[in-house]
Each structure stands twice: as C-alpha cells, then as structure tokens.
N, C-alpha and C positions, 0 to 999 in steps of 0.2 A: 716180574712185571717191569721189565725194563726194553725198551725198544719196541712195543708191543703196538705203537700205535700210530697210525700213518699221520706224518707230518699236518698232511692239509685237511685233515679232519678238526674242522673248528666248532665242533656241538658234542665232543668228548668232557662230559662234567664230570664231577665228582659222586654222582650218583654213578655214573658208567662205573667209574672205580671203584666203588664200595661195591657195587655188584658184581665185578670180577673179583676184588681182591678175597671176598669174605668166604666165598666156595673155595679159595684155595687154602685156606687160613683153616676150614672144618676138613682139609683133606692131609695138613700137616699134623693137626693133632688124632686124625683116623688112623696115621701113622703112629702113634706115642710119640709125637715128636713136641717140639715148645716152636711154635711160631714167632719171629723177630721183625717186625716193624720198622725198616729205618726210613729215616725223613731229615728232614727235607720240610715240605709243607705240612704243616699243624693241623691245620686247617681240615686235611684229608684223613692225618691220623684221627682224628675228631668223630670223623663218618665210621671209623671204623669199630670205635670204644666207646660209642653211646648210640642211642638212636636220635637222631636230631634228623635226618633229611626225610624226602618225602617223595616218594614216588608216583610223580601225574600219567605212569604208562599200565597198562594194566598187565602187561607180560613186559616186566622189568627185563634185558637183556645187557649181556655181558660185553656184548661189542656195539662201537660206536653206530648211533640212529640215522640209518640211510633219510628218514625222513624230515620235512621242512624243517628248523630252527624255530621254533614258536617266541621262545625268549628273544634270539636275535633278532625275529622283526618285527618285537613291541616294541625291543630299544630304539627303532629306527623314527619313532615317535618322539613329537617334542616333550621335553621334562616334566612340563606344568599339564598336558594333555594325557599324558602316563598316572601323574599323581591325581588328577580328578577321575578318571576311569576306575583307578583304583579306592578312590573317595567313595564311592558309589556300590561297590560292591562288597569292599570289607574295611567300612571307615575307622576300625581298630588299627590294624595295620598299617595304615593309610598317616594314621596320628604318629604311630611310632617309627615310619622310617622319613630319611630328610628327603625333601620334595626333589633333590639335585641326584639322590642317589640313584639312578636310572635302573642299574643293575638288581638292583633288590625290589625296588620297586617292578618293573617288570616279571621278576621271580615272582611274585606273588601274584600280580596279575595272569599268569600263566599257570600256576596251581589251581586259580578259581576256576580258570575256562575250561582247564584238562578234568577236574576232579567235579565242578560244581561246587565245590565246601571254599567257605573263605578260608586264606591261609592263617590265620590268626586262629580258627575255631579247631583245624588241626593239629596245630603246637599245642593248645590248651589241653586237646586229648592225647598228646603223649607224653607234656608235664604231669599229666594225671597219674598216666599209669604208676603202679608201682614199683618204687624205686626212683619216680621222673623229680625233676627239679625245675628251676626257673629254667637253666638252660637247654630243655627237653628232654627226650624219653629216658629210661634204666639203662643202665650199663649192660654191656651184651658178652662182656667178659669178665665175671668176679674176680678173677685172680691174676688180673691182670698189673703190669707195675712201669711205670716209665722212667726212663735214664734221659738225665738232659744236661747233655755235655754243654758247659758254659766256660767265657775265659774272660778276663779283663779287659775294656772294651780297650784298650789301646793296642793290644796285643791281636785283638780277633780284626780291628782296624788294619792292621800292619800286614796280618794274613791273608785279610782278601784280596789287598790291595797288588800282596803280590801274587794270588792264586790269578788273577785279572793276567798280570805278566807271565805269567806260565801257559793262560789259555793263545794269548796271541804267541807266544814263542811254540806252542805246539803245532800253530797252522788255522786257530780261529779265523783270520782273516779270509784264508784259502774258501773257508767251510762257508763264510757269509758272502761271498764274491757267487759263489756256484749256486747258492740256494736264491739268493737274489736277481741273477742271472737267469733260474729254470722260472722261476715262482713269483716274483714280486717286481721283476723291470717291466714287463706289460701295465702293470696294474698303473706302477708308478705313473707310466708316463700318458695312461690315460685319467690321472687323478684321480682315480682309483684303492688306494691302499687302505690298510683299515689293521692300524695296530691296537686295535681294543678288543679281537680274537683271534682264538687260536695259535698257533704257533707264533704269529707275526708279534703278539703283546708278551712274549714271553724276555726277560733282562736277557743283553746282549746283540737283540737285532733294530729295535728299532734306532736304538742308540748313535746306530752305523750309517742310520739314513741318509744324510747329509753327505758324507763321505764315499757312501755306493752310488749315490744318485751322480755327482760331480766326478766320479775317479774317470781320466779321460779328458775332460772336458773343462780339463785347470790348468793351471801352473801347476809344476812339481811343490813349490812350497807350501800354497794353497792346499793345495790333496796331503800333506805333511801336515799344516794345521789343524784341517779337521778331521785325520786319522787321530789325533793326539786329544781333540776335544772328543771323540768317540770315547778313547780310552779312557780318557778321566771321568767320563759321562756312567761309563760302564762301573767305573769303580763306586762310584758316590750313591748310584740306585743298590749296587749288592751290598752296601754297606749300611742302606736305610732297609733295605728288605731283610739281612740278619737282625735287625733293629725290632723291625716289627715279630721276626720271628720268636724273638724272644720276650718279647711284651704278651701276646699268642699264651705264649706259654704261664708267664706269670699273673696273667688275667684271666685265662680263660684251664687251667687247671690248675694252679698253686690256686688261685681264689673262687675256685667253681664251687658255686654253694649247693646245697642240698645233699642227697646221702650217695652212695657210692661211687666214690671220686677214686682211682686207683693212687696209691702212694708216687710221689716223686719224688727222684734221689738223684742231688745234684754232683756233675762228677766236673772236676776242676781243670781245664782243658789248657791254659796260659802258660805253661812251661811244657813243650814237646818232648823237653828230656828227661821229664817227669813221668810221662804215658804210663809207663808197669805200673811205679806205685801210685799216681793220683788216679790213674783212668781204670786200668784192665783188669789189677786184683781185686780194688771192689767191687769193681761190676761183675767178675764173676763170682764172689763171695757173696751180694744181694742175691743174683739169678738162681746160684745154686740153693741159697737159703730158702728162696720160695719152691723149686719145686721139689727140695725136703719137707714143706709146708713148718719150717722154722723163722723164727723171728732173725732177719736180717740184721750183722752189727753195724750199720750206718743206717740213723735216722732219717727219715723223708724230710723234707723240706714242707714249712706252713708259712702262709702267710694269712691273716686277719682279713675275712671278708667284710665291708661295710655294711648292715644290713638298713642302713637309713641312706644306702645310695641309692640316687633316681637316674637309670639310666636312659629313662626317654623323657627326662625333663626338656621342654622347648625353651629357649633363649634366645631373641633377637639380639646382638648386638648393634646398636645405630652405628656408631664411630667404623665398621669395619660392615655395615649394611650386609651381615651376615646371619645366619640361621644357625643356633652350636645344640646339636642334642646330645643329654647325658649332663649328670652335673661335672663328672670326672673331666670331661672333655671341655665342660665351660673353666672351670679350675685351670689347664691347660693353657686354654685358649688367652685369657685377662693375663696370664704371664708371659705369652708370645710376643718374639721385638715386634711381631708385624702388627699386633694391639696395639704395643703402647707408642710405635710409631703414628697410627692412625690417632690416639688420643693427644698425643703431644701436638697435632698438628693440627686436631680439633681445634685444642684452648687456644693456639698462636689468630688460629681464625675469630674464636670468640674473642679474644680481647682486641685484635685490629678491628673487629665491630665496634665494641663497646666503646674505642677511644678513636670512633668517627674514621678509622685509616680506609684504604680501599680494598677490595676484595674483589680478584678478576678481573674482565678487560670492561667492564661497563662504567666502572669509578665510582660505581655506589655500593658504601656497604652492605652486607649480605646480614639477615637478620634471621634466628634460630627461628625454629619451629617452637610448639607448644612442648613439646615432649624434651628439647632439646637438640635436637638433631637438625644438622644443616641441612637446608634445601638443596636438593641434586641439580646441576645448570643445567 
C-alpha cells in the first residue's frame, strides 16, 4: 500500500484505507503468515486495531469515491452555520466538539445526512458492543501487539532536522517545482489554491509556497531567502507533527481505557549504533514470543489513566476570548506563554484603569465588565 493512490484524489480518507488495507491483512494471515503495520500515522493504525470509524456508504469500496465530496462541501460553510446545523440534529455532538472545529464538525453532520442516525447515537452503539470502551468499538485483532520506536527528543530533533536535509539534497526541490508547475500554478494564480485537502495539505508543500509562487519573479537573494524559510518552515512542522505523533501514541494507547488494549513495548531508538541490541533483538524476541503464544521478556509499557478526567469539559477563557475543551487541554492551555501573556497584559490594563491612566486613543480609561473581562474596541 504504497503509491497506490493518485495524487489528486483529495476525498481518499481513512475509511478508504481501512477498507483496503483490512482485505489484505485477512489475506496475509489466509497465508499463515503475521501481518506488519508500519506507520507513520496513528491515527490510521487506530482504524485498523479497533472499530471506531463508520461507514456512511452502503457498498463501502476499496478505491477512491468518484463521487461528490459531501464532507468537502459542508466545510465550505461558515463555522458558527456548521455548528447550529449540527445543533439541531445531534445536539450531543454538537456539545462536545469545538464550534471552530469545522472538520469534525462536518464529519458528523455528514454521517446524519448519509445514514439518518446521529453521530453520537452510533459511537454509543459501538461503545456498547462487547469488548467497546469510551474510545469505541472491540478490538478486531486479540493478539495483536505494538512496537513504538521512541528517542530522546533532542536526538529525534537533530534527525529530522537532518532527514529535512537529505530530502532537499535528494532532489525535493526538483519534485515540488514540477508538481506545482503541472497541478497548482493555475490554481495559484487564479486564487484558487486550497491547502486544507488532499495532497496539497500534506508537510512539505505548502511550506514551499511563497518560494514557488515568486521563483522567477525576484532577486536571486530574495528566492534564497525564502527557499531557506521554506526549509526551516519544513523542519519545525515535521518536528511538531513527530510531537504529536507520539502524544497519539501516549494518549490514545498507553492510556486507552476500557478492555482490550493490545500491549505496547517501548523500543529505544536515540543511539543508531545501538540498533541490534536496543531495537532489533527485542523486537524480534517480543514478535517471536507471541506467535509461540509465550510471555514476552520485555514488559509493555503503562501509564495511569485518569478516570475523573473530563474531556469535553467547556472552558471559556476571557483574557485570551477563547473556547478550551477537555480539562487536560485547559491544564495546558493556563500554562501557555501565549495565556499568561494575555493575563499579564490584562492586569497592566486593569491597573492603568484603576489609577485613572489612559487606555487607547480616546484618553478615557477603559472599565472591566461585570465578569471581569475587558470590553473589545
């Protein structure tokens, strides 16, 4: 499942995927064979080890849907016009995703209209079945086990940073000149572009924009600078997205609650000249122990799930005129500089009020609301 899928097909979700990949997965073990997963995104490995997604087609198919984009052109809707639509038809849902979140929010409104069932009353019935948990349906593979190769962030920092330098020394450039040239200079230049599907949102292209749009059309030093903020551009998103990859992991399987979670066995990836003994003889020492159906000699990895965490609790923030759901995420959020910049900057306001100073261009001080919070100009 590699190359499999033409470029400008921008409605290839991870339902496509789970529906390809899982016929080939019952045709590796028709073989006696052990099927191997690697990834990459979590996310997809997820569709594949549990039941959580949900299929609004009735003849679910393996290759990409020649027909409309139903999700794409809810998005095309304003935010607040998305989340009352969705208010209206499955106000559970509605409560627990953020009103800004356009993409889930639309997922669900596009499940109601394809299926008729709110999305909420579906998740309920595959939390149900047996086996399901909070985060949906039974595991679809008992004996299943994940390996998650992890490294010291300084180190996996220093690796991308230069794996980034290896893709431009291999010819990256070359590759985004030509596909911007066949695919995305028309769009550009009728203001047209749309880097939030399909291949165009994916790290490394949009990055470039600035730099493919102007190359030409500058100074050599110009086109040098912003080939350079490309690069550094590229490095700092694939460093926030191993970030999240591994948050992914630590959230969403070291802490997945309810009953069959497969074991994860953390394999130590920060010295390369390490590989045999940290990486390859455990891991095949675990694999082989399972399909001797023996106890593996390296423990899984646990971590303590909260079970008094609310993760669709609502929080307004005033000072940062924000919306934070989840407690975990508000916990985050109050230790963020860009919080306690917003609060630091609150009190300098509140006290140039309270000791008569000026605030803004009208010379009259500005006076808090009831609740606290400053009036917006």
């Amino acid at each position: 499942m590699i190359s499999f899928v033409d470029p400008l097909v921008s409605n290839y979700s991870v339902v496509d995927f789970r529906d390809k990949a899982v016929p080939l997965i019952s045709y590796i073990f028709a073989r006696d064979k052990i099927p191997i997963v690697v990834g990459g995104t979590n996310y997809y490995i997820e569709s594949l080890l549990w039941k959580v997604l949900i299929n609004t087609k009735e003849k679910p198919s393996s290759a990409p849907r020649p027909d409309s984009d139903r999700k794409g052109e809810l998005e095309q809707l304003d935010c607040a016009e998305l989340h009352r639509r969705l208010s209206q038809v499955d106000p559970e849902m509605a409560a627990k995703l953020h009103p800004h979140d356009k993409r889930k929010v639309a997922r669900s409104l596009q499940v109601f209209e394809e299926t008729g069932i709110p999305h909420s009353e579906i998740l309920h019935q595959q939390q149900e079945e047996e086996g399901g948990g909070p985060l949906g349906g039974p595991l679809k593979y008992p004996h299943s086990c994940i390996l998650w190769l992890h490294a010291d962030q300084a180190a996996l920092d220093a690796r991308l940073e230069k794996r980034v330098d290896d893709m431009v020394a291999a010819g990256l450039l070359e590759e985004l000149r030509d596909f911007h040239r066949r695919y995305n200079q028309e769009k550009v230049a009728e203001n047209r572009q749309d880097y939030q599907h399909g291949i165009f949102q994916s790290i490394g292209f949009k990055e470039f924009h600035e730099y493919l749009v102007s190359e030409g059309n500058c100074s050599p030093e110009t086109s040098a600078l912003l080939l350079e903020k490309g690069i550094q551009a590229l490095k700092q998103v694939t460093k926030r997205y191993a970030r999240r990859q591994n948050k992914w992991v630590r959230n969403r399987f070291l802490k997945r609650p309810g009953p069959n979670v497969p074991p994860v066995y953390g394999l130590e990836v920060s010295d390369l000249q390490r590989w045999e003994e940290d990486v390859l003889k455990p891991a095949l020492e675990i694999v082989e122990s399972f399909i001797q159906g023996r106890e593996p000699p390296a423990e899984p990895l646990r971590m303590e799930h909260d079970e008094q965490e609310n993760k669709r609790s609502h929080r307004v923030c005033q000072p940062c005129a924000r919306l934070i759901i989840g407690d975990r995420e508000w916990a985050a959020h109050t230790r963020s500089k860009s919080h306690l910049h917003h609060l630091k900057k609150r009190r300098k306001l509140e006290e140039s009020s309270r000791a008569g100073g000026t605030v803004g261009h009208s010379g009259d001080a500005e006076t808090s609301d009831e609740d606290g919070s400053l009036p917006l100009p």
